[in-house]
C-alpha positions in Angstrom: 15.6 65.0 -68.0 13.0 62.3 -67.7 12.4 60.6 -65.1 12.7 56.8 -64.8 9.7 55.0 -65.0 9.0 53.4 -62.1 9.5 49.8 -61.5 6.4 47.4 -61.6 6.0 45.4 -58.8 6.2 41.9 -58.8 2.4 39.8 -58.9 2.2 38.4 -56.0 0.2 35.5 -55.5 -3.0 35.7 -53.4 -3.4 33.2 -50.8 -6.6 31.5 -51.3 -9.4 31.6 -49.1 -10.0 29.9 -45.7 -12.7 27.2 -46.1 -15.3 27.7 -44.0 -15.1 26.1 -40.5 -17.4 23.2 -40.8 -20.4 22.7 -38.3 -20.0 23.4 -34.1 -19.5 19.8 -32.8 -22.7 18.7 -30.7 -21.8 19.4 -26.9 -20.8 15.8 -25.1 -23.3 13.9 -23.1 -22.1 14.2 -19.1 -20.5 11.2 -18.0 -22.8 9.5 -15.3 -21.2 9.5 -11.9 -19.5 6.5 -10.7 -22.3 4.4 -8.3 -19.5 4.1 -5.5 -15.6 4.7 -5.0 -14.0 1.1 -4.5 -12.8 0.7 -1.0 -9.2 1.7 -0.4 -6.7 -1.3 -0.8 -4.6 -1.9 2.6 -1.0 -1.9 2.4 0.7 -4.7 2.1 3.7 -6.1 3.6 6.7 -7.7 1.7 9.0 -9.9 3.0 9.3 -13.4 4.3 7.4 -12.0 7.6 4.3 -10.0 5.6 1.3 -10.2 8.1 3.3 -12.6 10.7 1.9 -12.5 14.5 4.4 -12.9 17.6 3.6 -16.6 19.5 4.1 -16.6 22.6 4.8 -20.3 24.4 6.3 -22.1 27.3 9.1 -24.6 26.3 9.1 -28.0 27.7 12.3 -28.7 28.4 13.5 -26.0 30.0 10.0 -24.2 30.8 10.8 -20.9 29.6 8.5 -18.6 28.0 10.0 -18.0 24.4 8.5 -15.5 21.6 8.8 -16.1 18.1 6.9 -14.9 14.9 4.1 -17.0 12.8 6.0 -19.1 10.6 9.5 -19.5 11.8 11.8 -22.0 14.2 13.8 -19.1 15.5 13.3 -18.1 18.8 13.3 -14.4 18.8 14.0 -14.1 22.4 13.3 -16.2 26.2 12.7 -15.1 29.6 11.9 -16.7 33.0 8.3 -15.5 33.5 5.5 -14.6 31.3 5.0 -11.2 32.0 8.5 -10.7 30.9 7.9 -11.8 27.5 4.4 -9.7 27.3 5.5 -6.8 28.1 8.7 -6.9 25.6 6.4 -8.6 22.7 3.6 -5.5 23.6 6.4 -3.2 22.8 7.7 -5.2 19.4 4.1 -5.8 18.6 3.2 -1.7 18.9 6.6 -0.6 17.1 5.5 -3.0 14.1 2.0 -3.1 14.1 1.3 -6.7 14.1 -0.7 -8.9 16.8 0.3 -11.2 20.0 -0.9 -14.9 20.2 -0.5 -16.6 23.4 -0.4 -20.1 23.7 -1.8 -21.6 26.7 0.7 -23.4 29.1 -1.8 -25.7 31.4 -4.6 -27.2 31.5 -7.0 -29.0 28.9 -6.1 -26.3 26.1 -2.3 -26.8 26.8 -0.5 -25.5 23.4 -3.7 -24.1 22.2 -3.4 -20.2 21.1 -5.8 -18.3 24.3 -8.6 -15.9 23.6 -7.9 -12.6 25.1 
C-alpha cells in the first residue's frame, strides 16, 4: 500500500521587516529653577462679615457699652461697664480670629477708635 503523500502546507506570508528605529532623541535641556516660590495666598473669608472687626462704643442715650461688628447697625450685645464687653468680645474675637476696636468714650477723641 502507498502511502499518502503528505499535505503541502499552506505559504504563509512573511511579515515584513521592522524599519529601523530612527535616531535617539537629543536629551532635553534642564529646566532652570524657578527664581522664588510666590508667597502663600491667605485665606479668605466669605460672607457678608469677611475681614469685619468687633467696635466697641458707649451709647448716648442710655450710656451703655454696646459691641457690634465693622459694617453693621445691629448691636450684637450691651452691658453696663466696659470691662464687661471686653472681656466677652476678647473671647468672640479669639474663637473667630478677628480684631477689637474700641472707641473712645471721653475726652477730645470722643467716638474716635483708641490705640491700644
Amino acid at each position: 500500500m502507498a502511502k499518502p503523500a503528505p499535505k503541502a502546507k499552506p505559504a504563509v506570508a512573511k511579515k515584513p521587516a521592522k524599519a529601523a528605529k530612527p535616531a535617539a532623541k537629543p536629551a532635553k535641556a534642564a529646566k532652570p529653577a524657578p527664581a522664588k516660590k510666590p508667597a502663600p495666598k491667605k485665606e479668605e473669608k466669605k460672607g457678608p462679615t469677611a475681614g469685619a472687626s468687633y467696635h466697641l462704643s458707649k451709647r448716648a442715650s442710655d450710656n451703655k457699652w454696646q459691641v457690634f461688628l465693622t459694617g453693621s447697625d445691629k448691636v450684637i450685645k450691651t452691658f453696663d461697664t466696659k470691662a464687661e464687653a471686653q472681656e466677652y468680645t476678647k473671647k468672640m474675637a479669639a474663637n473667630t480670629g478677628r480684631t477689637i476696636l474700641t472707641h473712645a468714650s471721653k475726652g477730645a477723641s470722643k467716638g474716635k477708635i483708641q490705640k491700644r
